[in-house]
C-alpha positions as CSV (number, residue, x, y, z in Angstrom):
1,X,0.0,0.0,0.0
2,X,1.0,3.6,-1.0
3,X,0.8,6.1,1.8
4,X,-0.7,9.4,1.2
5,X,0.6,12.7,3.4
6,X,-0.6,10.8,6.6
7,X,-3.4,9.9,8.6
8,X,-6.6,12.5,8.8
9,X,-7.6,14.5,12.1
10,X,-10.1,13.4,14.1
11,X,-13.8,14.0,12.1
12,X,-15.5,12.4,13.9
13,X,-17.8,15.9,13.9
14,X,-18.0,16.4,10.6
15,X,-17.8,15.0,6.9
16,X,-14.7,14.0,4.5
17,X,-15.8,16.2,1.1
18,X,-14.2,14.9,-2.2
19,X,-14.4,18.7,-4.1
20,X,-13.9,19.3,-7.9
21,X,-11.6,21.8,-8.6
22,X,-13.0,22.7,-11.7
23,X,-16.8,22.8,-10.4
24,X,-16.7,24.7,-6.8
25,X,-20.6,23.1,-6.2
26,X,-19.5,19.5,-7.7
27,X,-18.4,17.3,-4.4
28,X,-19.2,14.5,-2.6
29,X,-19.4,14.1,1.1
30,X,-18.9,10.5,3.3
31,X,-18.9,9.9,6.6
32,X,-19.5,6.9,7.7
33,X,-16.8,3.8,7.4
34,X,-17.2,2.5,3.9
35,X,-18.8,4.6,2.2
36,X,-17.4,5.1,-1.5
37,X,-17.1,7.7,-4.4
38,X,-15.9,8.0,-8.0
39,X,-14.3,10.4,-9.1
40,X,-13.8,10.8,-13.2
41,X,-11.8,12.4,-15.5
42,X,-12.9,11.4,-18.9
43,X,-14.3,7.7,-19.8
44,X,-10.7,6.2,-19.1
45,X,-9.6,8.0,-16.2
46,X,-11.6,6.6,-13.0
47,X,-11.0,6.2,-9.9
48,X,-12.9,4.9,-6.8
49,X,-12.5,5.8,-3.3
50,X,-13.8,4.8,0.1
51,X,-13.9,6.3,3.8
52,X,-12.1,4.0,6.6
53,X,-13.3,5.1,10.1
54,X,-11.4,3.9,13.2
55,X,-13.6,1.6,15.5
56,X,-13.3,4.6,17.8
57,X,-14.5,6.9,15.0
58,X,-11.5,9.2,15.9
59,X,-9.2,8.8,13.1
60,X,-10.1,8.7,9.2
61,X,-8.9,7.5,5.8
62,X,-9.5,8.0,2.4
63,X,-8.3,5.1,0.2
64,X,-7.8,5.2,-3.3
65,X,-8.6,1.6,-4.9
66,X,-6.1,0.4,-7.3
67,X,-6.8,1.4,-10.6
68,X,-6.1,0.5,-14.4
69,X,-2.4,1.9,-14.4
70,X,-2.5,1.6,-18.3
71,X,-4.6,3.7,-18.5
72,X,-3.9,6.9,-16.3
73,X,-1.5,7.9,-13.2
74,X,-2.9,9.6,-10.0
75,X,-1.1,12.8,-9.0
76,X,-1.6,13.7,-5.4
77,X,0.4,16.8,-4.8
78,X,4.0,17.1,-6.1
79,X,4.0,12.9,-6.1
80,X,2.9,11.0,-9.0
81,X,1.7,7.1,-8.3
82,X,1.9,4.4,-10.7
83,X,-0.3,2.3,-8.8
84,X,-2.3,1.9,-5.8
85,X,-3.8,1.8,-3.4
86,X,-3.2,5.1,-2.2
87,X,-4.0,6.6,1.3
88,X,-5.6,10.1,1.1
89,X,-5.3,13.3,3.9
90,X,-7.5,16.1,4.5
91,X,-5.5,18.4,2.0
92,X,-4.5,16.6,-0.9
93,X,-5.4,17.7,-3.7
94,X,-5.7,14.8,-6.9
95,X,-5.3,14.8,-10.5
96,X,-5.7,11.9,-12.7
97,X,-3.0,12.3,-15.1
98,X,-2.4,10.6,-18.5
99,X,0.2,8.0,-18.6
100,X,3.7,9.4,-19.0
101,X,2.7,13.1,-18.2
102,X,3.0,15.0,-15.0
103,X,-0.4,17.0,-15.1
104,X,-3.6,17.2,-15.7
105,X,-3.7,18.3,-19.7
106,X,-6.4,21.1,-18.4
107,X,-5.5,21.1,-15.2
108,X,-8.2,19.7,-13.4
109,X,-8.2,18.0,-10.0
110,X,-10.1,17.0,-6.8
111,X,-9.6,18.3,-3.5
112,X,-10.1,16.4,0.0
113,X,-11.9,18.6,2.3
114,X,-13.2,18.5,5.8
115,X,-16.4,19.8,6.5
116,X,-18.0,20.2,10.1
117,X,-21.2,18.8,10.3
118,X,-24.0,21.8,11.8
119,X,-25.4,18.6,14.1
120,X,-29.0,17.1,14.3
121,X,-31.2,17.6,11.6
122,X,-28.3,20.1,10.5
123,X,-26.5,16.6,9.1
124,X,-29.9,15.5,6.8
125,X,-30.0,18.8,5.2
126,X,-26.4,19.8,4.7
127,X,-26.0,16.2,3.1
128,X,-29.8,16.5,0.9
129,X,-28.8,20.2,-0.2
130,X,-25.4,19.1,-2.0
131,X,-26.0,15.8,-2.9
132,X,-29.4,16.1,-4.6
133,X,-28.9,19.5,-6.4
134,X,-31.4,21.3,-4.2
135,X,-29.2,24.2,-2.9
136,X,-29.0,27.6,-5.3
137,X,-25.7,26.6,-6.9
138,X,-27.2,23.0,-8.5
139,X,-30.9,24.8,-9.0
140,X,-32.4,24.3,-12.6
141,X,-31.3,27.3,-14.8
142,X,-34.9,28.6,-15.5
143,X,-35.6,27.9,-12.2
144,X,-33.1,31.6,-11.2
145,X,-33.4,34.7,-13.0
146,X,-30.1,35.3,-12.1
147,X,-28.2,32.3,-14.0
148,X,-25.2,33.0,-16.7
149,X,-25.3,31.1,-20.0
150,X,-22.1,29.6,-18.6
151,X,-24.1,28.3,-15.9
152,X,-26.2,26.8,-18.2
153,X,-23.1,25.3,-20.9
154,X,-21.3,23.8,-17.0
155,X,-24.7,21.9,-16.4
156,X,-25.1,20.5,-20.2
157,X,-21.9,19.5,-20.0
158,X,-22.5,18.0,-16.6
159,X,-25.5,15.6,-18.3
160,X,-24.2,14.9,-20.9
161,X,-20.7,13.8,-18.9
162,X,-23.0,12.2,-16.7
163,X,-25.2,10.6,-19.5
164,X,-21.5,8.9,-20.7
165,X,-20.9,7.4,-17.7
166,X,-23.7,6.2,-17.1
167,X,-23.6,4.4,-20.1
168,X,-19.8,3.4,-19.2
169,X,-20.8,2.1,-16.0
170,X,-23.7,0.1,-17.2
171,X,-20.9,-1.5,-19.2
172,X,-18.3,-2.2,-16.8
173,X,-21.2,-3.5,-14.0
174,X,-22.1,-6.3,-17.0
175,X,-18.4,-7.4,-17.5
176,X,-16.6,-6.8,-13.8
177,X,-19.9,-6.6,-11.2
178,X,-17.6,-7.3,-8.4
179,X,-15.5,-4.2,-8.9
180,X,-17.8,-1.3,-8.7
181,X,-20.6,-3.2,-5.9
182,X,-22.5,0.0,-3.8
183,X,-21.3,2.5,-6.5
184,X,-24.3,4.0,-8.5
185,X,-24.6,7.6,-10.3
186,X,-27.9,9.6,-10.0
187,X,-27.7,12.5,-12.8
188,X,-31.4,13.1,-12.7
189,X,-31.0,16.0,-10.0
190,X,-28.8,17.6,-13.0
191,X,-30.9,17.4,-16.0
């Protein structure tokens, strides 16, 4: 196993937040032990991770599953891996580089983020708000009279990115179901 830059703080108040860099809106949050993400670069650069909790829910990590080293390399901040897994930190910021390069063509990347969780029914609404597209940032363009065309361009590039892999998925789930179990993607929020 690779080692990221070390072993998370304690969150065992709050959420780990898997953040595009190139969308500020676009993340996923986990926090509870197991729980998984994708994150994608184009339909050959993928990458799957999942949240490990201590028993004692004090200490977290975010590993990076092995992936199709053929295919891609993953950057995570001035150290490029070959192969995995990798451990993630609070911090780190990923790219998901083609093979034999250092960056990210456009520059893209994911960030690992904590997030302090507002407690109670705080925790339902911060996770329903980001997740589902239900906050002003993922809200349907005719929905704000206040929404660029570039806003409008990011989220039909969004379905239709999502539409592909979907499709890709569907794929890989028919030839390798064991390698993507509990993953699923949900663009309907987006169209």
């Amino acid at each position: 196993m690779i080692r990221g830059s070390g072993v998370m703080r304690d969150n065992s108040k709050g959420f780990v937040v898997l953040r595009t860099c190139f969308g500020n809106w676009d993340a996923v949050m986990l926090r509870n032990d197991g729980e998984k993400a994708v994150l994608v670069r184009d339909e050959q650069r993928v990458a799957e991770v999942t949240l490990r909790i201590s028993s004692d829910r004090r200490v977290s990590s975010l590993l990076m599953s092995k992936w199709n080293s053929q295919c891609f390399s993953v950057r995570v901040g001035n150290v490029l891996y070959e192969a995995g897994p990798i451990e993630l930190d609070i911090g780190d910021e990923i790219q998901l580089v083609r093979v034999g390069k250092w960056n990210d063509e456009d520059g893209l990347s994911f960030r690992v983020e904590a997030m302090e969780s507002l407690g109670g029914k705080g925790d339902e609404n911060l996770q329903d708000s980001s997740l589902k597209g239900e906050n002003e940032r993922c809200a349907i363009p005719s929905q704000l009279s206040n929404v660029t065309s570039e806003d409008s361009a990011w989220r039909l590039f969004l379905k239709d990115r999502l539409t592909k892999i979907d499709e890709k998925f569907s794929m890989w789930l028919t030839l390798y179901p064991s390698s993507f179990s509990d993953v699923s993607v949900d663009h309907k929020t987006l169209a």
